[in-house]
C-alpha positions as CSV (number, residue, x, y, z in Angstrom):
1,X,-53.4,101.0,-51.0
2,X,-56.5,103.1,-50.6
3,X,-58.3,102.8,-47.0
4,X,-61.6,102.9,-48.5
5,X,-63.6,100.2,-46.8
6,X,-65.2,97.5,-48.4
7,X,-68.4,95.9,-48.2
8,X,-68.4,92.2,-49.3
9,X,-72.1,90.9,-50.2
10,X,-72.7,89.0,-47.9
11,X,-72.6,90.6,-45.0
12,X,-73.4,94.2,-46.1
13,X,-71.0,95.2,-43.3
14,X,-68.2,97.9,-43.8
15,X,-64.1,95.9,-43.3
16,X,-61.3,97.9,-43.9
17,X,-59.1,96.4,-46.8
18,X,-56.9,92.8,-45.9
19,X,-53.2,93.3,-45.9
20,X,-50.6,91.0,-45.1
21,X,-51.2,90.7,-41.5
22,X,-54.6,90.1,-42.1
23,X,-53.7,87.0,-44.2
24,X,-51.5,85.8,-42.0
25,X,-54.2,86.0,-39.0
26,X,-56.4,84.3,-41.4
27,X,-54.1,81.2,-41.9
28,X,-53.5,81.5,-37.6
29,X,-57.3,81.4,-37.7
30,X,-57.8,78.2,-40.0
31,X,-55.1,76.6,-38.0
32,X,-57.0,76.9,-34.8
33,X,-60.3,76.1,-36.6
34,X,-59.2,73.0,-36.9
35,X,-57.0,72.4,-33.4
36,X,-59.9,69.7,-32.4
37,X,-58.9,67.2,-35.5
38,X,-54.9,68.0,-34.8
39,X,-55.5,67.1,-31.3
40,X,-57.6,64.0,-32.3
41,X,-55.0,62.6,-34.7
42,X,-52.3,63.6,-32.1
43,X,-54.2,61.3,-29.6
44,X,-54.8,58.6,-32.1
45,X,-50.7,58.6,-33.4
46,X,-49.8,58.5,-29.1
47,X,-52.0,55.3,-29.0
48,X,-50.8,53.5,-31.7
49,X,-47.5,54.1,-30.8
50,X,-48.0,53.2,-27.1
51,X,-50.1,50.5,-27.7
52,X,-47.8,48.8,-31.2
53,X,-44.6,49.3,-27.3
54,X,-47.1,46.7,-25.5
55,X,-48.1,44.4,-28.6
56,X,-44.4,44.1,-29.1
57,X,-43.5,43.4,-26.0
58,X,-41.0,46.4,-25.5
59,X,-43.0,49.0,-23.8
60,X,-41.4,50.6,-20.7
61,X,-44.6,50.2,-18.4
62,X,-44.8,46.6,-19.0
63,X,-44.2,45.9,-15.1
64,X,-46.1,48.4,-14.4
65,X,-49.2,47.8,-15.1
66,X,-48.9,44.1,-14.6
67,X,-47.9,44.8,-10.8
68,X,-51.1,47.5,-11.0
69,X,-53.4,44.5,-11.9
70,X,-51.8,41.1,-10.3
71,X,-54.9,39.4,-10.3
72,X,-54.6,39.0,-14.6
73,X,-51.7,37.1,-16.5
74,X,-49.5,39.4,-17.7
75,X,-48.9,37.5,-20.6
76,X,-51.8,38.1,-22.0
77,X,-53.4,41.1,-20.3
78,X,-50.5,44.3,-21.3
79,X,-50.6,42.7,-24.9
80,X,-54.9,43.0,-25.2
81,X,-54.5,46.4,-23.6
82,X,-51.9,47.2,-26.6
83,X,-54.0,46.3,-29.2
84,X,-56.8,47.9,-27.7
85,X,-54.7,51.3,-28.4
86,X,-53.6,50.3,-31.3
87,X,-57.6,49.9,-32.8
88,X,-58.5,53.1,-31.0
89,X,-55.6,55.1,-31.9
90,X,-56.3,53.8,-35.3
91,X,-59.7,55.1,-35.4
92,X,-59.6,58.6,-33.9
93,X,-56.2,59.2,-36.7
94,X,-58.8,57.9,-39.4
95,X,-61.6,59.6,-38.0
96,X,-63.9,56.3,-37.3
97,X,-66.8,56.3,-34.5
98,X,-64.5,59.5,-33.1
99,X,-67.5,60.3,-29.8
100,X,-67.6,56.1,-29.1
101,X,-64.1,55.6,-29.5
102,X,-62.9,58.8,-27.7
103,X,-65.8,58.1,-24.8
104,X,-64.0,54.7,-24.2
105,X,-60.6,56.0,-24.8
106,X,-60.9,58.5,-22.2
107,X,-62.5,55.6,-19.5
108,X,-59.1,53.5,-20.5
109,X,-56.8,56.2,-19.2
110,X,-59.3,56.7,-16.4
111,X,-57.9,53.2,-15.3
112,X,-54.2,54.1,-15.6
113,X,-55.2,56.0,-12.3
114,X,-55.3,53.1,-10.3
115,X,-51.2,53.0,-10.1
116,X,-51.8,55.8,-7.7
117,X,-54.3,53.4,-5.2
118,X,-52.4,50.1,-5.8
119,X,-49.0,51.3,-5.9
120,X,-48.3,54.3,-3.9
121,X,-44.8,53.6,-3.0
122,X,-44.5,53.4,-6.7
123,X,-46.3,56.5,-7.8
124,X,-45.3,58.7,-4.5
125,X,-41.8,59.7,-2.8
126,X,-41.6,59.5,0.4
127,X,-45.5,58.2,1.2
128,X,-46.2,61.8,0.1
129,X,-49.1,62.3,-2.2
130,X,-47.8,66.1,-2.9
131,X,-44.4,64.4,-4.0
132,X,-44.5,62.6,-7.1
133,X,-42.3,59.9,-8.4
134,X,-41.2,59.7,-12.5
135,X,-44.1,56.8,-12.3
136,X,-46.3,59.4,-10.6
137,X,-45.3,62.2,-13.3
138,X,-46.0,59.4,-15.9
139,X,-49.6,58.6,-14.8
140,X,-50.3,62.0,-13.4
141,X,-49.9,63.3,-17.6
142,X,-53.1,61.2,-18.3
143,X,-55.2,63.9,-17.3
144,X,-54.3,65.8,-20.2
145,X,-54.9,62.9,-22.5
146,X,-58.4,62.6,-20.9
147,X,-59.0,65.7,-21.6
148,X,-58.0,65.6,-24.4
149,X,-60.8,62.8,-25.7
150,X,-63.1,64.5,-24.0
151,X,-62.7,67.2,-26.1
152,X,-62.4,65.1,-29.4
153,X,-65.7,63.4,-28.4
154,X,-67.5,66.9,-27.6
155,X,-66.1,68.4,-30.7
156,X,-66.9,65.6,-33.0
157,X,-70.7,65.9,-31.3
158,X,-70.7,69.5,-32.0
159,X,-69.4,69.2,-35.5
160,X,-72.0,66.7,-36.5
């Protein structure tokens, strides 16, 4: 393969020749161009599935966030706040209102925070903030997943 360099039309500027490792950057490349959709159907697909556990009846945090908010019937409240992850999960996978849906998304798991105010001996070992319990690991994650719709929202603002 000659090393002659190439100048492609549109830019005018000298690049040496692809080979394979050049393709294969290429495909890395396209892959992380498009990290910002992956991450916004991975959002949407966590969601659904959390939010079809709470509909049903079967999710694992079922006490847990009744106990977080006494003050609202159970029996009605965990089920609303499943379909309400359902819908949005729904939306980001399928790429509907992405900004509004990840903006509201993101203030949802800003709630899941309260767990550490109302239920300390819950979320804590020992009284000790520093010291988390698997409930505290559980609700500490959330950050990432508000991150996470921040970035779908500010991504999807960019892109349009």
């Amino acid at each position: 393969m000659s090393q002659e360099l190439i100048r492609p039309p549109e830019t005018g500027r000298a690049v040496p020749p692809r080979g394979r490792l050049d393709g294969v950057l290429l495909a890395v490349d396209g892959v992380l161009d498009r990290g910002a959709v992956l991450l916004r159907i991975a959002l949407g697909v966590v969601f659904v599935w959390f939010g079809v556990l709470k509909v049903a009846g079967t999710s694992p945090v079922h006490e847990l966030i009744a106990d977080t908010v006494p003050f609202l019937p159970a029996s009605w409240f965990v089920p609303v706040v499943g379909v309400f992850e359902v819908l949005a999960g729904m939306a980001l996978v399928v790429g509907v209102r992405v900004r509004l849906v990840a903006a509201v998304t993101a203030l949802h798991l800003l709630g899941t925070f309260l767990v550490l105010l109302v239920q300390p001996g819950v979320a804590f070992r020992d009284g000790n903030p520093l010291l988390l319990s698997v409930t505290g690991e559980f609700v500490v994650k959330n950050l990432v997943l508000f991150a996470a719709a921040l970035v779908v929202a500010g991504h999807h603002r960019i892109r349009r």
